[in-house]
N, C-alpha and C positions, 0 to 999 in steps of 0.2 A: 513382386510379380515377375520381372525380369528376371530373377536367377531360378524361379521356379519352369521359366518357357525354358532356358540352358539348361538345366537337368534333363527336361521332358528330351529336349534335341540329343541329351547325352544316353539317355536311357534308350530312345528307340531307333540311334544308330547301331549300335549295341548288342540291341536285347536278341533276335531270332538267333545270332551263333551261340552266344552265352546263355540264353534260356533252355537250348539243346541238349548243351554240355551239361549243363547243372541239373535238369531231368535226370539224367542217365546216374547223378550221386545218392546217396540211400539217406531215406529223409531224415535220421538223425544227426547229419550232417548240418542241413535246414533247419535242426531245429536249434540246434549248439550256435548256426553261427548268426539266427535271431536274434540268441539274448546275448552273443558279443556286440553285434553290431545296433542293439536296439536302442541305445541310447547316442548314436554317432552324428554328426551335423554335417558331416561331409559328403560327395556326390558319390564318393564309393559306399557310404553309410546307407543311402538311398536305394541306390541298384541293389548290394545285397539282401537288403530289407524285400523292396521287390521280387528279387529271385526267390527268396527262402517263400514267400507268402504266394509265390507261384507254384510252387514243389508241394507245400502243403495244405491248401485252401482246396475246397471241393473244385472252384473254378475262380483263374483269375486273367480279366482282362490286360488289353493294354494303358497305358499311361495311368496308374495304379502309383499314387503319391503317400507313401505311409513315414508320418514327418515322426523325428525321435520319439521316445518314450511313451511307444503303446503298447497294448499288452491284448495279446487273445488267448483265449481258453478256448479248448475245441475249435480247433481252427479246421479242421476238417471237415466241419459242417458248416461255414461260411461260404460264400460265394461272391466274388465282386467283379464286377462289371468293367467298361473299359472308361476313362477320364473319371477319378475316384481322387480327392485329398482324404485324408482322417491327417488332422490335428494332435499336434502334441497331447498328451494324458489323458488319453483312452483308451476306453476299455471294452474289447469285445467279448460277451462269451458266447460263444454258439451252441452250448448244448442241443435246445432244441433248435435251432438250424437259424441263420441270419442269410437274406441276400440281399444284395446293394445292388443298383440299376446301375446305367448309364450316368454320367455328368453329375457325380452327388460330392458336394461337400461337408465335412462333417468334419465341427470346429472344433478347439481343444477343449478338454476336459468331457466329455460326450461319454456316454455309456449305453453298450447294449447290450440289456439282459434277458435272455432267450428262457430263460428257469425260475422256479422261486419253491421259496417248502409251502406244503398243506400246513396248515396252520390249524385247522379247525379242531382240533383231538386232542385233548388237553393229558389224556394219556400216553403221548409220547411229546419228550420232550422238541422244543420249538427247533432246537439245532439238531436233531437226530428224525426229524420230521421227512417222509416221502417227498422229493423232487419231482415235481410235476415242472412240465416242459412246454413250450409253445413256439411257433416259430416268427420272425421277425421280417416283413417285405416291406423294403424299400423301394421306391417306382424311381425313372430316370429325373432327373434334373429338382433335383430334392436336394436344400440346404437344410441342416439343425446346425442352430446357432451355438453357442459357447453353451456349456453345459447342460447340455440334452440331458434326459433319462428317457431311455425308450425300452419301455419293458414288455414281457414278452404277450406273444398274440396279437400283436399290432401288426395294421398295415398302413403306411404313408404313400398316400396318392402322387403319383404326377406330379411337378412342376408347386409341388408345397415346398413354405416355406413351416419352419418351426421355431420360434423365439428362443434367447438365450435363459435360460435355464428353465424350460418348461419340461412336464415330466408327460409324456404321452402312455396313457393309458387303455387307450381306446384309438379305433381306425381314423385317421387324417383323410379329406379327402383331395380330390385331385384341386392344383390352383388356390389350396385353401394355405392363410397365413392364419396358425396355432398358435397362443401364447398358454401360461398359467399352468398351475401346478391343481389339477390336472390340465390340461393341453385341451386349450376349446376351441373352435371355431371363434376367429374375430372378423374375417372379412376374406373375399378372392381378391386375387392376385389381375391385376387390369391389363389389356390388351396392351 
């Protein structure tokens, strides 16, 4: 936790002249030095990561912690909020559109998948199948544990918590702790 508050101190002495300059670079720039720096463990791995997911996300807060080796798809339909980790080996895709609140952590190995194919029409085949989309809200101060599946047309309520590898299929509500595959209500969250 300590070297994670020295990066935050490094990042947001920093970020307003450097986040300026790096606006004004053409987003394939952003996008190129993503997948350099995407797998990097160092504080300049950090900040670039930050920068590039500034440049190119619908909208991105401050203190925005995205730890090596995560991957988005459609990141320009994402939105993250300000005090945000994402954990090592995840995976966002935002087709249809993902936002993250305030204060959310989201442990490694976590998946958020905004899309999926119709399936129902046995006349086209399952992988050449229509991409139907939904989009994905996350409320502020929301933990998913180590290997989420949060698929798409979900919303997770406020101050939920969600267990290490439950697959939510359906809306969390606010204060509520989800476990299970699919993701149930087990109990709120106590004063």
């Amino acid at each position: 936790m300590k070297s994670k508050n020295k990066l935050v101190r490094v990042l947001l002495r920093f970020q307003p002249v450097v986040k300026k300059i790096w606006l004004f670079l053409p987003s394939f720039i952003s996008r190129f030095m993503l997948d350099i720096f995407r797998n990097g463990n160092s504080s300049v791995s950090f900040i670039i990561r930050y920068l590039c997911i500034s440049k190119l996300a619908k909208e991105c807060g401050e203190k925005v912690i995205i730890f090596p080796n995560v991957y988005f798809k459609n990141i320009q339909n994402i939105s993250f909020g300000t005090n945000i980790s994402i954990h090592e080996m995840c995976y966002l895709e935002g087709y249809g559109g993902i936002s993250i609140g305030n204060d959310v952590a989201i442990g490694h190995s976590c998946s958020l998948i905004s899309s999926d194919h119709e399936v129902d029409y046995i006349n086209t085949s399952v992988k050449d199948a229509e991409i139907k989309a939904g989009s994905i809200f996350i409320s502020d101060d929301v933990w998913l544990g180590a290997g989420v599946k949060v698929l798409k047309g979900v919303a997770i309520g406020k101050h939920a918590v969600v267990g290490a590898g439950s697959v939510v299929t359906k809306d969390i509500q606010k204060y509520s702790i989800a476990v299970g595959i699919p993701a149930r209500h087990l109990r709120y969250r106590k004063n």
